[in-house]
C-alpha positions in Angstrom: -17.5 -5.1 29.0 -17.5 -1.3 28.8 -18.7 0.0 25.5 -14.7 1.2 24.6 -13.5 -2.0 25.1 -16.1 -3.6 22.8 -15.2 -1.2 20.6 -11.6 -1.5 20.2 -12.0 -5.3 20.6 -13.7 -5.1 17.1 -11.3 -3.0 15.6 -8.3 -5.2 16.9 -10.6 -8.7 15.9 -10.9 -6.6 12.3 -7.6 -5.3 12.0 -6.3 -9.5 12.5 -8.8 -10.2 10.0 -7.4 -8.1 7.2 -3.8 -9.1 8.1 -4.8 -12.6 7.5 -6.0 -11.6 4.2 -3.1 -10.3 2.7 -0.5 -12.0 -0.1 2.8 -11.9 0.4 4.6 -9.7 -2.0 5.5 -12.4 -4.6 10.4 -12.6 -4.8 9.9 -11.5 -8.3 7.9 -8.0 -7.3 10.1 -7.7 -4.5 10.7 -4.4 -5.6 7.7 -2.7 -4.9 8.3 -3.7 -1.0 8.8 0.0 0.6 7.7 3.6 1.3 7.1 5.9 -2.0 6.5 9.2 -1.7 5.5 12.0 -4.0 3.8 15.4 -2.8 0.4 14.4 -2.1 0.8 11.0 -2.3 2.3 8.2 0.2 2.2 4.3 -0.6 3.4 1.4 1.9 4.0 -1.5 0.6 5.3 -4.3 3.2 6.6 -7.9 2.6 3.4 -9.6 4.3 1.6 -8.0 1.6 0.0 -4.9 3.7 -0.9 -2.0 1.7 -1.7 1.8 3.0 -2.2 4.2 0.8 -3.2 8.3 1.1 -3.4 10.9 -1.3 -4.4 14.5 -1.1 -5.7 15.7 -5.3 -7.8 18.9 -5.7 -8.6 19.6 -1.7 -9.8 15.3 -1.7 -8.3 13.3 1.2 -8.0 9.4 -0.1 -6.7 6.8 2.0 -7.0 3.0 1.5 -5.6 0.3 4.3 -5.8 -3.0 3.1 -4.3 -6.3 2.5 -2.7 -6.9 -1.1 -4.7 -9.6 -3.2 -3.0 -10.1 -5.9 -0.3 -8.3 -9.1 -1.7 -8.5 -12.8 1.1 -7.4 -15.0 2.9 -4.2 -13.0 -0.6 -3.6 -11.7 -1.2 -4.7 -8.0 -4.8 -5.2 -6.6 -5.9 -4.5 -3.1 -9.1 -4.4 -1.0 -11.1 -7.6 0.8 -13.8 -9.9 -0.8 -15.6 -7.7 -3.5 -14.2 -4.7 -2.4 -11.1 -4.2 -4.4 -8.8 -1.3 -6.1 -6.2 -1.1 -8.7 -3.4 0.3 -8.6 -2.5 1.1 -11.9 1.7 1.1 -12.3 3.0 3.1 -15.8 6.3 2.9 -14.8 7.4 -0.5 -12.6 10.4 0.3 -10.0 13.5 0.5 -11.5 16.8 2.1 -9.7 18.6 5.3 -11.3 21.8 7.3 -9.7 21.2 5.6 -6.4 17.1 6.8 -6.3 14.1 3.8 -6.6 11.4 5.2 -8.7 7.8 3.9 -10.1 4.6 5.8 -11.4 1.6 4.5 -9.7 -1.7 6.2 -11.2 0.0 8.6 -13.1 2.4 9.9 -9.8 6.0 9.3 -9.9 6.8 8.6 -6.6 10.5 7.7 -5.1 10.6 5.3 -2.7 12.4 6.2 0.8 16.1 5.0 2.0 15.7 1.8 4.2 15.1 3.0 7.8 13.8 6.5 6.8 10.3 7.3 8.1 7.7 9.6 6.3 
């Protein structure tokens, strides 16, 4: 097997690996499910519990992909085995004039129409 195709084999064999991780987003934080958007910051979250975060503060690129572990209070905590972050929500979702917003680590963010890519 050619050193590529080892290669992606791994990242495919990882990528399953993570997936299998994750917690579904419990009914009663359903609505967290979605893209949100702010400028310089983007946060997935899907129903299968996958999170992917990226965020661009003072010339720093941040991006986390990873399965979601668990919510504590609005909070919701990400990562595998020890390696875990906290996202820290101020401000759950809530709907106003037609708009979803939250404030996830002090960012507002507003979370896309259904079926609109970012």
């Amino acid at each position: 097997m050619a050193i590529k195709n080892r290669i992606a084999w791994a990242v495919v064999c990882a990528a399953l690996l993570l997936a299998a991780c994750a917690n579904p987003v419990p009914p009663e934080k359903s609505a967290y499910v979605g893209q949100w958007n702010a400028p310089g910051m983007s946060l997935l979250i899907t129903q299968d519990g996958s999170v992917d975060y990226k965020r661009v503060k003072g010339g720093v690129n941040t991006s986390i992909t990873a399965p979601l572990k668990k919510f504590e209070g609005d909070n919701f905590i990400v990562g595998v085995g020890l390696w875990t972050t906290t996202f820290v929500v101020s401000k759950p979702p809530s709907e106003a004039a037609g708009r979803w917003k939250m404030t996830v680590d002090g960012v507002e963010l507003i979370r896309a129409a259904t079926g609109q890519s970012t």
